[in-house]
Steps between C-alpha positions, in 0.01 A plus 500: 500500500160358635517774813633791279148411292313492764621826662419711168137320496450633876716852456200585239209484782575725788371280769738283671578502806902549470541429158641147419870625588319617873356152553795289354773738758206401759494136446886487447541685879294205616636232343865661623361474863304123508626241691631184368164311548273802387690503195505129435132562549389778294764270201273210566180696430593750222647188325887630492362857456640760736283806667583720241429262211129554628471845650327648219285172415216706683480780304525256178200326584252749625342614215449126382113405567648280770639673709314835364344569900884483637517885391393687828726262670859670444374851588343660882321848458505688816498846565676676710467506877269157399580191727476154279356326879216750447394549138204299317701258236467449184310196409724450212786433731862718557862444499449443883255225518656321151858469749272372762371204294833429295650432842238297593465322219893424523471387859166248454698134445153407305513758219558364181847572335357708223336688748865561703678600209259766406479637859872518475549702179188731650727531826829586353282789262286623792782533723624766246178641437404611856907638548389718205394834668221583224378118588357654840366810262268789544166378354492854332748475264554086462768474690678804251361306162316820430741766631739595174849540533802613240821329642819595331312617199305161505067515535358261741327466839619480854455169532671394197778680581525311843422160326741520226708816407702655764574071600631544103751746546729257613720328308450154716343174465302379712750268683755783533196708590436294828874452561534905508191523718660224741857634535394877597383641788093527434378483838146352554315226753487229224335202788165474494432122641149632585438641120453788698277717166447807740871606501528457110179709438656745746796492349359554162277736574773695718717530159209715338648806670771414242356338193300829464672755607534714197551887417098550387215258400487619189446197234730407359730514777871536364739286678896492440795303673400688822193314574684177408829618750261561754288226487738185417578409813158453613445287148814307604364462864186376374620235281765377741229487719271309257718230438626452872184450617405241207768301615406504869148370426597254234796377809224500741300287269754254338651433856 
């Protein structure tokens, strides 16, 4: 009951990276691949909660005056044919540099335990967030927030519809979600021991080609089950993807 709550809260504002079914099938991927100790670990400092307990804790916090200035962290605007290595940052921070610090935070044996249980629950979301492809998103349109679509009969935006609503045409949980992604045959280079960020933006930014390819430009752009056929796989590759590499930095880390 408390997660159904708390994904018709989120459904309402459009902004999500994933959607809180994304993150949770995310989180539940990782938590599938841990190792004993890294999951003994993560246990320890979530206090008995698992990965997907927390994924969405991130986007439940950040409009709370605390945590207000965590905002520009789950998103990276690039345009195309940018390089991240050679852009002026923002000041405000990006889903990039927020990974960066989470790790490090996770890592430093004199960081208070507060401190490493907040990094965590920012890791598990961020690692969704930057598999999102409208997370590395054209700075002209916000990453799709102001590009309309009509799926199925259904007014949105493109990046709604890649958080939330083609993930919501299936019928699965997110436990049976990961276990479906797991047992077929999405093919992708999940190990990134380096946190290698240039092959995920390149990745993301390579799926473009896809995420718009429509018909016309026309606004609203109508979208049916053809878009969603054509593009699923690459939504299933990215959040098998997601939640493999979570658990190969959180393995790395809880050694």
């Amino acid at each position: 009951m408390r997660f159904a709550l708390i994904f018709l809260v989120l459904m309402a504002q459009n902004s999500f990276a994933w959607g809180p079914q994304g993150h949770m099938v995310v989180a539940q991927v990782a938590d599938n691949n841990l190792t004993p100790a890294a999951k003994k670990a993560a246990l320890k400092l979530l206090d008995n909660m698992t990965l997907a307990d927390v994924a969405n804790w991130a986007d439940q916090v950040k409009s709370n005056p605390e945590w207000v200035h965590t905002k520009p962290w789950h998103f990276l605007d690039l345009a195309d044919g940018e390089d991240y290595a050679n852009v002026e940052h923002s000041h405000d921070g990006d889903v990039v540099e927020a990974i960066t610090e989470m790790v490090k935070t996770l890592k430093d044996q004199r960081a208070p335990i507060q401190e490493k249980q907040n990094a965590l629950r920012f890791l598990v979301h961020f690692m969704g967030d930057i598999h999102q492809p409208l997370h590395i998103g054209r700075p002209d349109d916000r990453g799709g927030n102001d590009l309309r679509v009509v799926f199925e009969g259904r007014k949105s935006n493109l990046h709604a519809l890649w958080d939330s609503l083609m993930i919501m045409k299936s019928p699965m949980d997110h436990i049976q979600y990961a276990k479906y992604l797991e047992t077929n045959s999405f093919v992708a280079p999940y190990d990134l021991p380096e946190l290698a960020f240039s092959q995920i933006i390149a990745e993301c930014m390579g799926a473009r080609n896809s995420v718009y390819d429509f018909k016309d430009m026309a606004t609203p752009v109508v979208l049916d089950t053809t878009y969603y056929n054509k593009n699923v796989a690459l939504m299933n590759h990215q959040l098998l993807s997601g939640g493999k590499r979570l658990a190969s930095i959180l393995n790395t880390i809880f050694k």
